[in-house]
LUMTORZA-694726 format. One line per 8 residues: their letters; for each residue z, x, y of C-alpha. Coordinates in Angstrom, 2 decimals, decimal comma, always signed. Example, Ala and Ser with C-alpha at 12.3 -4.5 7.8 and 13.67 -1.06 7.14 Angstrom:
2
AS> +7,80:+12,30:-4,50  +7,14:+13,67:-1,06 $
END
This chain:
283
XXXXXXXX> -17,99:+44,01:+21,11  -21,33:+41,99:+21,57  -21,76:+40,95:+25,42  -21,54:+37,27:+26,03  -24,41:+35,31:+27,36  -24,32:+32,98:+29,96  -25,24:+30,38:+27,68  -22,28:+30,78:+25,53 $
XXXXXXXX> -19,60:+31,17:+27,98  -21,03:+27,89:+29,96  -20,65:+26,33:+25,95  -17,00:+27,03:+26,01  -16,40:+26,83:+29,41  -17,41:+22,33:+28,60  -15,33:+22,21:+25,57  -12,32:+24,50:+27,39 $
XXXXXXXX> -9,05:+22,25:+25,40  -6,74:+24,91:+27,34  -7,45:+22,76:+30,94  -5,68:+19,72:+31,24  -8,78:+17,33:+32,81  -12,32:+17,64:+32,07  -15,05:+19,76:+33,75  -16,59:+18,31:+36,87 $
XXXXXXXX> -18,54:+20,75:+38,67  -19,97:+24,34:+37,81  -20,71:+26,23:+41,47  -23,29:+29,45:+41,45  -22,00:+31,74:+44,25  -23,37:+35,27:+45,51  -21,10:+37,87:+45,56  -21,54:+40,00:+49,01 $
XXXXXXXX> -18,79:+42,49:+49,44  -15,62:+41,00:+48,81  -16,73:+37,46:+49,93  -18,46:+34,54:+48,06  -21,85:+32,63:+49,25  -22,54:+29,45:+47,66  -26,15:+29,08:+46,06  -26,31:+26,00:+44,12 $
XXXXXXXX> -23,07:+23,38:+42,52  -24,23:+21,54:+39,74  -21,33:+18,00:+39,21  -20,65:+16,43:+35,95  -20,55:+13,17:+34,88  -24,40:+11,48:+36,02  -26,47:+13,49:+32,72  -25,81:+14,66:+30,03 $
XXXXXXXX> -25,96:+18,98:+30,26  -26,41:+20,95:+27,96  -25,22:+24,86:+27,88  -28,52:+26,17:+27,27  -30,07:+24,03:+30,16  -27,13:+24,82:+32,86  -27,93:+28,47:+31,38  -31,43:+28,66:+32,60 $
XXXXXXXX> -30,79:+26,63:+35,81  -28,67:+28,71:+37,03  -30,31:+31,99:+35,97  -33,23:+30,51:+37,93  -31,38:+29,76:+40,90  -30,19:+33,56:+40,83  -33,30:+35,29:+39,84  -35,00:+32,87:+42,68 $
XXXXXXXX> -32,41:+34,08:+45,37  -32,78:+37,82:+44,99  -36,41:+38,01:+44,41  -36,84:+39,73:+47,91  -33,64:+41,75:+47,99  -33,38:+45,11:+47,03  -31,27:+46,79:+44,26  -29,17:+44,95:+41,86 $
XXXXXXXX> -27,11:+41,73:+42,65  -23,87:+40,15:+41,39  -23,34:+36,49:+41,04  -20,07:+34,66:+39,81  -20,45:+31,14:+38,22  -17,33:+28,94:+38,47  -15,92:+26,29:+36,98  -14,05:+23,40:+38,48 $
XXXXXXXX> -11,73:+20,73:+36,17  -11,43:+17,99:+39,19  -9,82:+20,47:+41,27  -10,60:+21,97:+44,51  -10,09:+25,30:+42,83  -11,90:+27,11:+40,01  -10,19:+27,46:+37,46  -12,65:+29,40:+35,50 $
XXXXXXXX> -15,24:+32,37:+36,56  -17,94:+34,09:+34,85  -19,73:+37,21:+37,06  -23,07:+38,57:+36,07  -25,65:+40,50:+37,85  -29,28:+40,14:+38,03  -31,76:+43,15:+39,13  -33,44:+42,08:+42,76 $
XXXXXXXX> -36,70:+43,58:+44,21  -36,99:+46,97:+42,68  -39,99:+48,27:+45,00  -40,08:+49,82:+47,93  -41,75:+46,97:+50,30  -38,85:+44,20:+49,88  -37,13:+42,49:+52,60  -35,39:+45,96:+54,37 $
XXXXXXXX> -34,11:+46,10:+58,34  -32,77:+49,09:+58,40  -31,52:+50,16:+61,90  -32,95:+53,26:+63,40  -29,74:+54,50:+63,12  -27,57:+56,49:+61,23  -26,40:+53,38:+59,09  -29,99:+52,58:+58,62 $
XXXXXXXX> -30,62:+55,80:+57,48  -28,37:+55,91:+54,77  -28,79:+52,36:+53,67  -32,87:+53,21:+53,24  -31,65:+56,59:+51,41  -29,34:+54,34:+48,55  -32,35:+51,55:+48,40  -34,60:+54,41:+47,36 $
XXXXXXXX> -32,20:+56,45:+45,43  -31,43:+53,20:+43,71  -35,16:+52,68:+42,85  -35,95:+56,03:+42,16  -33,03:+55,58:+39,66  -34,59:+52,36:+38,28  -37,77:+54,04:+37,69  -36,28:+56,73:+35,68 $
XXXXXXXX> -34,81:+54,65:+33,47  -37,39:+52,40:+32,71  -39,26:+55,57:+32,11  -36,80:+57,23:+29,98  -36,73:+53,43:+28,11  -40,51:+53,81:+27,20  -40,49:+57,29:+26,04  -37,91:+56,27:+23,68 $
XXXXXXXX> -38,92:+53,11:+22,39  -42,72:+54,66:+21,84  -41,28:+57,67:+20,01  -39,08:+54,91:+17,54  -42,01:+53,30:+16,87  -43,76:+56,62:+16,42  -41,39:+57,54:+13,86  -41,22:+54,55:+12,19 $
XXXXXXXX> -44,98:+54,00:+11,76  -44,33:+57,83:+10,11  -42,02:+57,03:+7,96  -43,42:+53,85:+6,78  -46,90:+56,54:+5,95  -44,71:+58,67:+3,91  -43,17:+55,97:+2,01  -46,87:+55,03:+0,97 $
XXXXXXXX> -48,33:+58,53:+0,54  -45,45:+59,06:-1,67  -45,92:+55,84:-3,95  -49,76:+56,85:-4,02  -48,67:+60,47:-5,39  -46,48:+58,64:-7,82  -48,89:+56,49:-8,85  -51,59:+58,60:-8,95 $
XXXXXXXX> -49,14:+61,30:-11,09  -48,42:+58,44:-13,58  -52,31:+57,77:-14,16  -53,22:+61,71:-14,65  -50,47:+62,01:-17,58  -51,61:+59,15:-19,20  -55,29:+60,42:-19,55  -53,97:+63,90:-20,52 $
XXXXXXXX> -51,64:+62,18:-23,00  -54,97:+59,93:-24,28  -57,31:+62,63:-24,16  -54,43:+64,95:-26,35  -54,10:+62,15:-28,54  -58,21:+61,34:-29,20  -58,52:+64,91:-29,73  -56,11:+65,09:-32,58 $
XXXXXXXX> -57,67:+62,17:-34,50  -61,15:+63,64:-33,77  -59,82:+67,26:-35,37  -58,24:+65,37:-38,32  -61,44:+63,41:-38,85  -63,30:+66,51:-38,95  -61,07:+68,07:-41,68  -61,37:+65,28:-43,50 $
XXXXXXXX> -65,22:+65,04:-43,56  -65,15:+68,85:-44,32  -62,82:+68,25:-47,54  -65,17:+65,47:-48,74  -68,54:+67,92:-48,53  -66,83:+70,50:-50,14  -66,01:+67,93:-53,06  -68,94:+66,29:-53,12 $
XXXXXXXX> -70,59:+69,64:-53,15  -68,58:+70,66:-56,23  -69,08:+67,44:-58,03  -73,05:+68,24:-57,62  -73,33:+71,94:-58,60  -71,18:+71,16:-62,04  -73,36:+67,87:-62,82  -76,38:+69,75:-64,19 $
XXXXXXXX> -73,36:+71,78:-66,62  -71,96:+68,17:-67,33  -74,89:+66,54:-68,11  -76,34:+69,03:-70,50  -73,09:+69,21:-71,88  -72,18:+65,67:-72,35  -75,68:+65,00:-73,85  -76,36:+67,99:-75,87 $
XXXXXXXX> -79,66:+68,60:-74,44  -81,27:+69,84:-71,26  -81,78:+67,55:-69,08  -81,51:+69,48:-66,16  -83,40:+72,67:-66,45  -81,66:+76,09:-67,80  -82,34:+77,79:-63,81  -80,89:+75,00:-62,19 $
XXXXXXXX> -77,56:+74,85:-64,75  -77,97:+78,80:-64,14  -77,60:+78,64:-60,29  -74,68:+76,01:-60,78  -72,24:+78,33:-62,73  -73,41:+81,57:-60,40  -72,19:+79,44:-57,18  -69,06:+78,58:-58,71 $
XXXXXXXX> -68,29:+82,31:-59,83  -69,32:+82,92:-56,24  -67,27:+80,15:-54,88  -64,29:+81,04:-57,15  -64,46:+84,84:-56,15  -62,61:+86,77:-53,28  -63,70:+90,11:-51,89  -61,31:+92,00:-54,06 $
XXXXXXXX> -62,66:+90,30:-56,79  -66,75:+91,11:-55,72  -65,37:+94,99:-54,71  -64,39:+94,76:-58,58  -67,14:+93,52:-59,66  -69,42:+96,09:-58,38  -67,17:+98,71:-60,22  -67,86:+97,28:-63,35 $
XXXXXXXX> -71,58:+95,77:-63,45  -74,47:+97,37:-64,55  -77,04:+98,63:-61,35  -79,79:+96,83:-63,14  -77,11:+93,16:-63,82  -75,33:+94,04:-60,20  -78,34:+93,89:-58,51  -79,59:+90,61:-59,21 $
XXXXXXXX> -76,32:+88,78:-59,27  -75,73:+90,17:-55,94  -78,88:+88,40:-54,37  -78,35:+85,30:-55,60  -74,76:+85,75:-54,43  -75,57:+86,49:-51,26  -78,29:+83,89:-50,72  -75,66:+81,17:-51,64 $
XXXXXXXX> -73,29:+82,33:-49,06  -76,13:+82,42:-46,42  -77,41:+78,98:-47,66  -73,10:+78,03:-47,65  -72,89:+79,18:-44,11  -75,93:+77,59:-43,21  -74,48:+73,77:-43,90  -71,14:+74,76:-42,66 $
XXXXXXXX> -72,94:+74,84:-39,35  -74,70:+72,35:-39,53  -72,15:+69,75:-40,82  -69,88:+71,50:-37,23  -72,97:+70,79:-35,07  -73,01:+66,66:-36,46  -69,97:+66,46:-35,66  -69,69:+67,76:-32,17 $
XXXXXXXX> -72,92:+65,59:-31,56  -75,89:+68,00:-31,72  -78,86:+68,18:-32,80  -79,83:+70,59:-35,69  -83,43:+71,42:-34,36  -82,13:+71,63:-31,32  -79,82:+74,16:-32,26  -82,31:+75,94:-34,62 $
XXX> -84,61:+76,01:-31,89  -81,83:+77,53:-29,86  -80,96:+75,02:-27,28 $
END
Protein backbone atom coordinates (compact mmCIF):
# COMPACT_ATOMS: atom_id res chain seq x y z
CA UNK A 1 0.00 0.00 0.00
CA UNK A 2 1.37 3.50 -1.12
CA UNK A 3 1.97 5.81 2.10
CA UNK A 4 -0.32 8.76 2.30
CA UNK A 5 0.95 12.26 2.16
CA UNK A 6 0.06 14.89 4.29
CA UNK A 7 -1.38 16.64 1.53
CA UNK A 8 -3.87 14.05 0.77
CA UNK A 9 -5.07 13.12 4.09
CA UNK A 10 -5.54 17.09 4.95
CA UNK A 11 -7.73 16.78 1.24
CA UNK A 12 -10.03 14.31 2.80
CA UNK A 13 -9.80 15.27 6.10
CA UNK A 14 -12.00 19.04 4.43
CA UNK A 15 -14.36 17.03 2.45
CA UNK A 16 -14.78 14.24 5.56
CA UNK A 17 -19.09 13.59 4.74
CA UNK A 18 -18.74 10.92 7.73
CA UNK A 19 -18.67 14.17 10.48
CA UNK A 20 -21.80 15.70 11.08
CA UNK A 21 -20.57 19.73 11.01
CA UNK A 22 -17.89 21.12 9.00
CA UNK A 23 -14.13 21.48 9.73
CA UNK A 24 -13.13 24.47 11.81
CA UNK A 25 -9.73 24.20 13.00
CA UNK A 26 -6.66 21.88 12.10
CA UNK A 27 -4.07 22.02 15.38
CA UNK A 28 -0.16 20.88 14.76
CA UNK A 29 0.95 19.33 18.09
CA UNK A 30 4.45 17.73 19.14
CA UNK A 31 4.36 14.51 20.39
CA UNK A 32 6.82 14.23 23.63
CA UNK A 33 6.38 10.96 25.39
CA UNK A 34 2.94 10.22 25.87
CA UNK A 35 1.86 13.94 26.03
CA UNK A 36 0.92 16.53 23.28
CA UNK A 37 2.57 20.21 22.83
CA UNK A 38 0.76 22.53 20.72
CA UNK A 39 2.86 24.22 17.82
CA UNK A 40 0.63 26.06 15.60
CA UNK A 41 -3.80 25.84 15.08
CA UNK A 42 -4.72 26.98 11.87
CA UNK A 43 -9.20 28.01 12.07
CA UNK A 44 -11.45 27.79 9.17
CA UNK A 45 -13.78 29.92 7.83
CA UNK A 46 -11.66 33.67 7.18
CA UNK A 47 -9.65 32.12 3.60
CA UNK A 48 -10.07 29.97 1.54
CA UNK A 49 -7.24 26.77 2.22
CA UNK A 50 -6.24 24.71 0.19
CA UNK A 51 -4.74 21.00 1.05
CA UNK A 52 -1.60 21.53 -0.63
CA UNK A 53 -1.06 24.98 1.15
CA UNK A 54 -2.15 23.69 4.86
CA UNK A 55 0.34 20.79 3.64
CA UNK A 56 3.38 22.91 3.41
CA UNK A 57 2.41 25.21 6.35
CA UNK A 58 2.39 22.86 8.54
CA UNK A 59 5.39 20.84 7.33
CA UNK A 60 7.14 24.19 7.81
CA UNK A 61 5.99 24.77 11.16
CA UNK A 62 7.42 21.15 12.02
CA UNK A 63 10.58 21.13 10.12
CA UNK A 64 11.04 24.86 11.75
CA UNK A 65 10.49 23.43 15.36
CA UNK A 66 12.97 20.60 15.33
CA UNK A 67 15.68 22.18 13.41
CA UNK A 68 17.89 22.24 16.66
CA UNK A 69 16.75 18.98 18.21
CA UNK A 70 18.40 15.90 17.85
CA UNK A 71 17.18 12.56 16.34
CA UNK A 72 13.90 12.08 14.74
CA UNK A 73 10.56 13.75 15.87
CA UNK A 74 6.86 12.83 15.78
CA UNK A 75 4.12 15.29 15.22
CA UNK A 76 0.24 14.56 15.14
CA UNK A 77 -2.02 16.98 13.11
CA UNK A 78 -5.65 17.11 14.28
CA UNK A 79 -8.70 17.93 13.14
CA UNK A 80 -11.53 19.68 14.89
CA UNK A 81 -15.46 19.76 13.36
CA UNK A 82 -16.66 22.74 15.90
CA UNK A 83 -15.85 20.63 18.72
CA UNK A 84 -13.57 20.95 21.56
CA UNK A 85 -12.31 17.53 20.63
CA UNK A 86 -10.49 16.15 17.57
CA UNK A 87 -12.18 14.12 15.95
CA UNK A 88 -9.59 13.27 13.44
CA UNK A 89 -5.56 12.70 13.77
CA UNK A 90 -2.88 12.23 11.37
CA UNK A 91 0.91 11.48 13.07
CA UNK A 92 4.02 11.88 11.04
CA UNK A 93 7.57 12.34 11.90
CA UNK A 94 10.12 14.62 10.61
CA UNK A 95 14.10 13.96 11.02
CA UNK A 96 15.56 16.89 13.55
CA UNK A 97 19.28 17.94 13.80
CA UNK A 98 21.22 14.94 12.70
CA UNK A 99 24.82 16.30 13.81
CA UNK A 100 26.54 16.10 16.64
CA UNK A 101 26.60 20.00 17.82
CA UNK A 102 22.63 20.47 18.22
CA UNK A 103 20.92 21.78 21.17
CA UNK A 104 22.16 18.74 23.88
CA UNK A 105 22.23 19.26 28.02
CA UNK A 106 23.07 16.24 28.96
CA UNK A 107 23.63 15.89 32.77
CA UNK A 108 26.96 14.74 33.96
CA UNK A 109 25.25 11.97 35.11
CA UNK A 110 24.39 8.64 34.46
CA UNK A 111 21.10 9.73 32.59
CA UNK A 112 23.19 12.11 30.66
CA UNK A 113 25.37 9.56 29.77
CA UNK A 114 23.10 7.38 28.18
CA UNK A 115 20.98 10.01 26.58
CA UNK A 116 24.47 11.38 24.70
CA UNK A 117 25.19 7.49 23.92
CA UNK A 118 21.40 7.06 21.93
CA UNK A 119 21.91 10.80 20.29
CA UNK A 120 25.11 9.42 18.81
CA UNK A 121 24.11 5.92 18.23
CA UNK A 122 21.11 7.47 16.56
CA UNK A 123 23.40 9.58 14.26
CA UNK A 124 25.89 7.16 13.73
CA UNK A 125 22.83 5.13 12.53
CA UNK A 126 21.69 8.02 10.27
CA UNK A 127 24.97 8.21 8.70
CA UNK A 128 25.03 4.65 7.77
CA UNK A 129 22.12 4.76 6.07
CA UNK A 130 22.49 7.64 4.10
CA UNK A 131 25.71 5.96 3.21
CA UNK A 132 24.38 2.66 2.42
CA UNK A 133 21.55 4.97 0.28
CA UNK A 134 24.40 6.38 -1.97
CA UNK A 135 26.26 3.28 -2.60
CA UNK A 136 23.13 1.91 -3.88
CA UNK A 137 21.64 4.49 -5.83
CA UNK A 138 25.32 5.13 -7.63
CA UNK A 139 25.65 1.42 -8.37
CA UNK A 140 21.72 1.58 -10.11
CA UNK A 141 22.77 4.17 -12.06
CA UNK A 142 26.02 2.36 -12.75
CA UNK A 143 24.20 -0.45 -14.05
CA UNK A 144 21.84 1.23 -15.87
CA UNK A 145 24.22 3.52 -17.79
CA UNK A 146 25.69 -0.36 -18.58
CA UNK A 147 22.96 -1.68 -19.74
CA UNK A 148 21.77 1.16 -21.75
CA UNK A 149 25.85 0.64 -23.53
CA UNK A 150 25.03 -2.85 -24.29
CA UNK A 151 21.76 -2.20 -25.75
CA UNK A 152 23.72 0.16 -28.26
CA UNK A 153 26.86 -1.93 -28.79
CA UNK A 154 24.50 -4.61 -29.63
CA UNK A 155 22.33 -2.60 -32.29
CA UNK A 156 25.82 -1.36 -33.71
CA UNK A 157 26.91 -5.22 -34.10
CA UNK A 158 23.56 -5.77 -35.70
CA UNK A 159 23.80 -3.14 -37.83
CA UNK A 160 27.11 -3.38 -38.72
CA UNK A 161 26.42 -7.50 -39.39
CA UNK A 162 23.53 -6.47 -41.74
CA UNK A 163 25.91 -4.06 -43.85
CA UNK A 164 28.90 -6.82 -44.18
CA UNK A 165 26.32 -9.48 -45.75
CA UNK A 166 25.03 -7.18 -48.02
CA UNK A 167 28.50 -6.33 -49.61
CA UNK A 168 29.42 -10.06 -49.56
CA UNK A 169 26.02 -10.78 -51.13
CA UNK A 170 26.83 -7.67 -53.87
CA UNK A 171 30.28 -8.49 -54.34
CA UNK A 172 29.02 -12.56 -54.94
CA UNK A 173 26.53 -11.28 -57.16
CA UNK A 174 28.97 -8.68 -59.45
CA UNK A 175 31.28 -11.46 -59.62
CA UNK A 176 28.90 -13.83 -61.27
CA UNK A 177 27.82 -11.36 -63.98
CA UNK A 178 31.52 -10.41 -64.48
CA UNK A 179 32.36 -14.46 -64.99
CA UNK A 180 29.31 -14.80 -67.30
CA UNK A 181 30.39 -11.75 -69.27
CA UNK A 182 33.66 -13.20 -69.70
CA UNK A 183 32.30 -16.51 -71.14
CA UNK A 184 30.38 -14.78 -73.26
CA UNK A 185 33.11 -12.56 -74.84
CA UNK A 186 35.22 -15.82 -75.04
CA UNK A 187 32.34 -17.65 -77.15
CA UNK A 188 32.11 -14.63 -79.50
CA UNK A 189 36.20 -14.68 -80.31
CA UNK A 190 36.12 -18.12 -80.81
CA UNK A 191 33.23 -17.53 -83.47
CA UNK A 192 34.41 -14.71 -84.87
CA UNK A 193 37.71 -16.45 -85.12
CA UNK A 194 36.09 -19.32 -87.03
CA UNK A 195 34.06 -17.15 -89.26
CA UNK A 196 37.63 -15.52 -90.33
CA UNK A 197 39.89 -18.57 -90.88
CA UNK A 198 36.98 -20.25 -93.29
CA UNK A 199 36.41 -16.78 -95.25
CA UNK A 200 39.51 -17.10 -97.44
CA UNK A 201 37.90 -21.08 -98.24
CA UNK A 202 34.47 -19.25 -98.79
CA UNK A 203 35.48 -16.68 -100.83
CA UNK A 204 37.54 -18.64 -103.28
CA UNK A 205 34.88 -20.96 -103.26
CA UNK A 206 31.91 -18.84 -103.76
CA UNK A 207 33.77 -16.95 -106.57
CA UNK A 208 35.64 -19.59 -108.32
CA UNK A 209 38.84 -17.83 -108.21
CA UNK A 210 41.56 -16.89 -105.78
CA UNK A 211 41.05 -14.11 -104.27
CA UNK A 212 42.73 -14.79 -101.26
CA UNK A 213 46.05 -16.37 -101.87
CA UNK A 214 46.52 -20.41 -102.01
CA UNK A 215 49.02 -20.05 -98.42
CA UNK A 216 46.60 -18.11 -96.72
CA UNK A 217 43.40 -20.62 -97.79
CA UNK A 218 46.29 -23.27 -96.91
CA UNK A 219 46.82 -22.08 -93.26
CA UNK A 220 42.89 -21.75 -92.90
CA UNK A 221 42.02 -25.49 -93.45
CA UNK A 222 45.45 -26.62 -91.39
CA UNK A 223 43.98 -24.55 -88.23
CA UNK A 224 40.73 -26.06 -88.52
CA UNK A 225 42.19 -29.75 -88.79
CA UNK A 226 44.19 -28.49 -85.83
CA UNK A 227 41.27 -26.97 -84.13
CA UNK A 228 39.04 -30.00 -84.94
CA UNK A 229 41.74 -32.54 -83.63
CA UNK A 230 42.22 -34.08 -80.05
CA UNK A 231 45.43 -35.64 -78.80
CA UNK A 232 44.27 -39.11 -79.62
CA UNK A 233 43.60 -37.97 -82.85
CA UNK A 234 47.41 -36.06 -83.36
CA UNK A 235 49.01 -39.49 -81.43
CA UNK A 236 47.21 -41.11 -84.62
CA UNK A 237 48.26 -39.03 -86.82
CA UNK A 238 51.86 -39.40 -86.22
CA UNK A 239 51.35 -43.25 -86.71
CA UNK A 240 50.24 -42.79 -90.01
CA UNK A 241 52.08 -39.67 -91.73
CA UNK A 242 54.98 -39.74 -93.66
CA UNK A 243 58.45 -38.29 -91.58
CA UNK A 244 58.98 -36.01 -94.50
CA UNK A 245 54.55 -34.81 -94.53
CA UNK A 246 54.61 -35.24 -90.43
CA UNK A 247 57.18 -32.97 -90.07
CA UNK A 248 55.93 -29.98 -91.59
CA UNK A 249 52.34 -30.31 -90.60
CA UNK A 250 53.54 -30.61 -87.16
CA UNK A 251 55.19 -27.04 -87.17
CA UNK A 252 52.59 -25.31 -88.46
CA UNK A 253 50.45 -27.19 -85.94
CA UNK A 254 52.27 -26.29 -83.27
CA UNK A 255 52.84 -22.63 -84.15
CA UNK A 256 48.97 -22.23 -84.30
CA UNK A 257 48.51 -23.54 -80.88
CA UNK A 258 51.33 -21.22 -79.56
CA UNK A 259 49.88 -18.27 -81.62
CA UNK A 260 46.06 -19.82 -80.05
CA UNK A 261 47.45 -19.66 -76.59
CA UNK A 262 48.97 -16.51 -77.14
CA UNK A 263 45.36 -14.53 -77.68
CA UNK A 264 43.76 -16.67 -75.12
CA UNK A 265 45.95 -14.68 -72.79
CA UNK A 266 45.69 -11.86 -73.95
CA UNK A 267 41.87 -11.62 -74.45
CA UNK A 268 42.08 -13.01 -70.07
CA UNK A 269 44.49 -10.10 -69.39
CA UNK A 270 41.65 -7.31 -71.18
CA UNK A 271 39.43 -8.52 -69.29
CA UNK A 272 40.85 -8.53 -65.84
CA UNK A 273 42.08 -4.92 -66.79
CA UNK A 274 45.76 -5.26 -67.80
CA UNK A 275 47.85 -4.18 -69.91
CA UNK A 276 49.38 -6.49 -72.64
CA UNK A 277 52.91 -4.78 -72.72
CA UNK A 278 52.78 -4.63 -69.42
CA UNK A 279 52.38 -8.15 -69.06
CA UNK A 280 54.79 -8.98 -71.97
CA UNK A 281 57.20 -6.91 -70.36
CA UNK A 282 56.54 -8.90 -67.24
CA UNK A 283 54.95 -6.56 -64.85
Amino acid sequence: MAKQTLENWIHEAMIDIDKEKGISMMSLVHMVGQGEREIHSTKFGAKQWTARDLAQLFRHKAESYCQEIPGVQSFCLLAFYEQDEPEARHPFMVSGETDLNGLSTEAPDEKGFRMQGMRHVEAITQLNHRSIHHVLDTMARMNENLMKENLDVRKENREGFALMKDLIAAQALNKHEYRIKEMEFERSTEERKKWLDFAPVLVNTILGSEVFPQSTEDSALLETIADSLSEEDLIKLTSVLKPEILGPISARFEKHFKAKKLKAATATNLLKGKDPADDAAGD
